[in-house]
Residue, then its C-alpha position, 0 to 999 in steps of 0.5 A: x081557172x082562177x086568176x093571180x097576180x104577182x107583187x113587187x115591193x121596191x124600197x129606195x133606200x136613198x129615200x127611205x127614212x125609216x119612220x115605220x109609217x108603212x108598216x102601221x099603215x099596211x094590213x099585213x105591214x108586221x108581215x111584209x115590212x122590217x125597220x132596220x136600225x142601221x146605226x146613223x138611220x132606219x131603213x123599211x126592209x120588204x121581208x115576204x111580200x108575198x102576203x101582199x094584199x096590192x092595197x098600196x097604202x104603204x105607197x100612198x102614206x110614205x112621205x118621201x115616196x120611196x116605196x113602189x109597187x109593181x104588179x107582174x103580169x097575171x097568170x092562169x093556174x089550173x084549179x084542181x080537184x080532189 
């Protein structure tokens, strides 16, 4: 049995400036995080943060604190052989 966890990327779009630092940060950021011109400002969208690898840089990097992650309780997947 193999174990796996679940990731939940929240960004707080009242924090969010949109300078891209999570995203240059993050291994997988081109995959996971979109910058969003919204006229007036940027926002970080969470595009597929199932390639999340949970390293939490982008967290640790942002300077507003606005992104969080979560990670779901573990679950138990039976492996299964050809």
């Amino acid at each position: 049995m193999r174990w796996f966890f679940i990731v939940r990327i929240t960004v707080d779009p009242e924090k969010c400036r949109g300078e891209g630092i999570c995203r240059a940060v993050c291994p997988k950021g081109a995959r996971i995080y979109k910058i969003v011109d919204l006229g007036d400002r940027s926002l970080a969208v969470v595009m597929d943060e199932s390639s999340c690898l949970g390293c939490k840089m982008c967290v640790s990097r942002c300077p507003v604190d606005a992104i969080r992650i979560d990670f779901k309780k573990p679950s138990r997947v039976r492996e299964v052989k050809f």
